[in-house]
ZAMARGU-4260 file (C-alpha; in steps of 0.2 Angstrom, whole numbers, plus 5000, padded with zeros to 4 digits):
<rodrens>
0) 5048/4932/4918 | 5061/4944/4915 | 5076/4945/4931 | 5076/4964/4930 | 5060/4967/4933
5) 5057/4955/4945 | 5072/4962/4955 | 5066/4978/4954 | 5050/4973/4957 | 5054/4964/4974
10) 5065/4981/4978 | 5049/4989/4979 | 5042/4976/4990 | 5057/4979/5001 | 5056/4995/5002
15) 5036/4999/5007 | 5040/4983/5019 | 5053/4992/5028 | 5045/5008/5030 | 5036/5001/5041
20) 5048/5001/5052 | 5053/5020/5049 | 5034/5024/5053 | 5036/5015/5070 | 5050/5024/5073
25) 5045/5043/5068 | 5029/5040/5082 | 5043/5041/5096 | 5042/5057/5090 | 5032/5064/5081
30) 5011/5063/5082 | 5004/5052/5067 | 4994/5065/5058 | 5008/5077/5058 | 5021/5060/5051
35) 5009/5058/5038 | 5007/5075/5032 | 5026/5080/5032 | 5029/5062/5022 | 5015/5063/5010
40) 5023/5083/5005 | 5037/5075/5003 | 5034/5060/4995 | 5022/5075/4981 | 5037/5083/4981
45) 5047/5069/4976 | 5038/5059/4961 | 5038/5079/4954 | 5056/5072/4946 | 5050/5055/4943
50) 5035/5063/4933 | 5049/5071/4921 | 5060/5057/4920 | 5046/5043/4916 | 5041/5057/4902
55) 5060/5057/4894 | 5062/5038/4895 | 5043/5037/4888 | 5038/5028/4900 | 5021/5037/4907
60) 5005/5035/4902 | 4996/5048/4894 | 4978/5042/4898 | 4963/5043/4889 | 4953/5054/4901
65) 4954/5073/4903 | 4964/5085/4915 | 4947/5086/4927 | 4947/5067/4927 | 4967/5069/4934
70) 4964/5082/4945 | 4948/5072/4950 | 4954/5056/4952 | 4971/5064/4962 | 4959/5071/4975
75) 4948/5057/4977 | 4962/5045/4981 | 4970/5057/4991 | 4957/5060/5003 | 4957/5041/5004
80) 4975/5041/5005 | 4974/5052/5018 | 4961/5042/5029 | 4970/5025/5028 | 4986/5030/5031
85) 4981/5040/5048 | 4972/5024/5053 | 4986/5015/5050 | 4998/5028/5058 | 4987/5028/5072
90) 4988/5008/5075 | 5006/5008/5072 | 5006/5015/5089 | 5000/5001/5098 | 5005/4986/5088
95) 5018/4980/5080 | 5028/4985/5061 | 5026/4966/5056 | 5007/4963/5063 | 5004/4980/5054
100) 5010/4977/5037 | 5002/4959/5035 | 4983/4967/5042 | 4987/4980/5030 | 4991/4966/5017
105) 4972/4961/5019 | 4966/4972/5006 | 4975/4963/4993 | 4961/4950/4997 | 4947/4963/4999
110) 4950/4973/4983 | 4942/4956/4972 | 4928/4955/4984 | 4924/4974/4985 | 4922/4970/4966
115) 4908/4963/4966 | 4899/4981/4970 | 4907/4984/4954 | 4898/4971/4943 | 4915/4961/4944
120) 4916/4941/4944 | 4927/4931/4956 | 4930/4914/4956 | 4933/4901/4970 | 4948/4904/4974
125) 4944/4921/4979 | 4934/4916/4992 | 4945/4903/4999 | 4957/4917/5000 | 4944/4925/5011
130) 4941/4910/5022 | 4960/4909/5024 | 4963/4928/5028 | 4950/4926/5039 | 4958/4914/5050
135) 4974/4923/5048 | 4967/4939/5056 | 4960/4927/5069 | 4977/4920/5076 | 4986/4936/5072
140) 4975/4950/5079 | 4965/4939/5093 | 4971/4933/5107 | 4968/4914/5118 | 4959/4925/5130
145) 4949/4931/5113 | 4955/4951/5117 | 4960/4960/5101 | 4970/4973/5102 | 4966/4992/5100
150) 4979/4993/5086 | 4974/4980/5079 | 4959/4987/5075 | 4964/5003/5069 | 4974/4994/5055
155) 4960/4982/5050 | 4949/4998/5046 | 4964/5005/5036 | 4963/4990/5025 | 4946/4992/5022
160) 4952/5010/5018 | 4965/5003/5008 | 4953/4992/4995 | 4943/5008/4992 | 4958/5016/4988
165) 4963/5004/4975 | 4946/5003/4969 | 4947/5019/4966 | 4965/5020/4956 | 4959/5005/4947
170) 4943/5016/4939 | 4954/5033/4935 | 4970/5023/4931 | 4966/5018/4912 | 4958/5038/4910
175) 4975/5045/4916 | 4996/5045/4920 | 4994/5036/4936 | 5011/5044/4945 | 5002/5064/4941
180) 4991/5057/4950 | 4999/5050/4963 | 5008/5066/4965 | 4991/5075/4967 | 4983/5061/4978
185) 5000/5064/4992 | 5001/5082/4990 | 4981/5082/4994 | 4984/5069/5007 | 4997/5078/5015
190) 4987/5094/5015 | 4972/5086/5024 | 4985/5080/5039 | 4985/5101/5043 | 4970/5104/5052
195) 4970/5086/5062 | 4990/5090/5067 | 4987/5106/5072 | 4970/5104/5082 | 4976/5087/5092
200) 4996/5088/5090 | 5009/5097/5097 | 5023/5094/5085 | 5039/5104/5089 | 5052/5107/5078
205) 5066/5096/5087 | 5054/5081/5087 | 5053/5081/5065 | 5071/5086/5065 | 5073/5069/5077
210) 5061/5061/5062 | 5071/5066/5048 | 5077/5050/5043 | 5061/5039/5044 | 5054/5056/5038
215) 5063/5055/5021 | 5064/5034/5021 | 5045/5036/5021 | 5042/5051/5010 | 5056/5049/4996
220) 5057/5031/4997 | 5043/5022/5000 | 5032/5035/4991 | 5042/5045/4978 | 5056/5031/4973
225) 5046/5014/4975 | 5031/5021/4966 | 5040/5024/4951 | 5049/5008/4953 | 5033/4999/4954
230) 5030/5008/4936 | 5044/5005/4929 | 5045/4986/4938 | 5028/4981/4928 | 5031/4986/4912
235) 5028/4971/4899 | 5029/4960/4916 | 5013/4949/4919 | 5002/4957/4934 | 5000/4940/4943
240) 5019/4936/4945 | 5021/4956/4948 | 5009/4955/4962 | 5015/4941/4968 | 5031/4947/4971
245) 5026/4965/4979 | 5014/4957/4991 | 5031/4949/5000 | 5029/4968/5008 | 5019/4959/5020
250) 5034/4948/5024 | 5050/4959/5024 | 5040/4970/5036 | 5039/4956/5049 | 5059/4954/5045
255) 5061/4973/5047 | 5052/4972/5063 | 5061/4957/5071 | 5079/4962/5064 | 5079/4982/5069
260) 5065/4985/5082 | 5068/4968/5087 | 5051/4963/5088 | 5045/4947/5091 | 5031/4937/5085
265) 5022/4923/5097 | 5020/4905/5086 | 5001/4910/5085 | 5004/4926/5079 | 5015/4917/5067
270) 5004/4906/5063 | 4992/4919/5057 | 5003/4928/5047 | 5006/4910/5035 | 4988/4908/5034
275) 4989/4927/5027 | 5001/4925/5016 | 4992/4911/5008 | 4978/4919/5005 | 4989/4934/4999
280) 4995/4922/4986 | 4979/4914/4983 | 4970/4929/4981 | 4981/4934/4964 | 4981/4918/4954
285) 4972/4923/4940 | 4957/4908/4938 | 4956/4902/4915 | 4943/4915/4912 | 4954/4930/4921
290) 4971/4922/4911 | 4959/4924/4893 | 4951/4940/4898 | 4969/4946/4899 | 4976/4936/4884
295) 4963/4945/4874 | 4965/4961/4881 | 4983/4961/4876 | 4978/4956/4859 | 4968/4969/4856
300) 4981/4982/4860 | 4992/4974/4848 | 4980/4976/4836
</rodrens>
């Protein structure tokens, strides 16, 4: 495992786990749909520098699909882009960063799963992972008086949103350069938040100037710098050690809530939030067939 990359790697993690925290904080102010639109343009309008830079270091892929399958793919994940992330700005509201970042984290778990719709084999430990998660959510997201919170809720659906997302990116990512079309996917998710914001918002102009920092931590950060980080972070890395070390997002965001909003989590929420992050963990250890699929997959490229 090379040092660099892991630490820019867990960089990344750092900063998608903290933005949690900046979402929280712009709701004081700002209505969910309009947060999302203004940080999804800005995070489109940041990766626009990212796109030329990764193309003078030569380190974007070209692709081996067409411009309709970039502009295709960009729209399809932003509509889901934009449907996940207004759930999950929407449940922000009534739970908290830490609880949000690890339901969010459930996808990790679901994307293998959802495979199988895709003709895609999983082996036990996948299911385990389930199993696990499963409990997770129970001592995370119910309650002893077995209440769940509205939240809660909210967020479980965005990470279901979430695995159709990455389904999606994971079948137009070999055809194109993934950051083009991440930049099309924010910018097509930023322009979906218009109609909702204006129809059930009523977002002044002091309110986003009171956003501007968890605007910009959301927006250029989270979505324009550790995007291309996450590129740059995983190249000639292996995907299971990479994954492992951006699912501690999940983590750092329980950290972020506890040390700025000070937010605090009861044992069994804490409980639940171990039993998550096992099956996190779990969920990305590659089984002998996964580990020879990929050892021949790289041969063949270097072919």
């Amino acid at each position: 495992m090379k040092t660099k990359n892991a630490l820019i790697l867990f960089l990344t993690a750092f900063i998608w786990g903290t933005a949690f925290v900046a979402q929280s904080v712009g709701m004081d102010y700002m209505g969910p749909f309009g947060f999302n639109g203004i940080r999804s343009v800005i995070g489109g309008i940041a990766l626009l520098p990212c796109i030329f830079l990764l193309d003078k270091l030569g380190l974007s892929s070209k692709g081996t699909g067409s411009r309709k399958d970039l502009i295709t793919g960009g729209i399809a994940c932003g509509v889901l882009l934009f449907a996940a992330s207004s759930l999950q700005q929407i449940g922000i509201q009534y739970t908290s960063a830490g609880k949000a970042g690890f339901i969010t984290a459930f996808y990790i778990v679901l994307v293998p799963v959802f495979g199988i719709f895709l003709k895609k084999k999983i082996g036990w430990k996948v299911w385990v992972a389930v199993v696990m998660a499963l409990a997770g959510l129970y001592f995370l997201c119910i309650t002893e008086s077995f209440s769940i919170g509205k939240g809660d809720v909210y967020i479980f659906f965005c990470a279901l949103l979430f695995t159709l997302h990455i389904l999606t990116i994971d079948y137009f990512a070999p055809k194109v350069d993934g950051v083009k079309m991440s930049c099309i996917q924010f910018f097509m998710a930023g322009i979906l938040s218009v109609p909702p914001m204006l129809i059930f918002e009523n977002n002044s102009f002091s309110g986003i100037m009171a956003s501007w920092i968890p605007l910009l931590y959301a927006g250029v950060l989270s979505c324009g710098v550790a995007y291309t980080l996450q590129i740059i972070g995983q190249k000639n890395m292996n995907s299971a050690v990479a994954s492992l070390i951006l699912s501690l997002e999940s983590c750092i965001s329980v950290l972020a809530g506890w040390a700025i909003l000070g937010e605090q989590l009861s044992s069994r929420e804490l409980f639940g939030c171990v039993l998550m992050f096992g099956a996190i963990i779990l969920a990305q250890i590659p089984d002998k067939a996964q580990e020879k699929e990929q050892k021949s997959f790289c041969e063949n490229l270097q072919s």
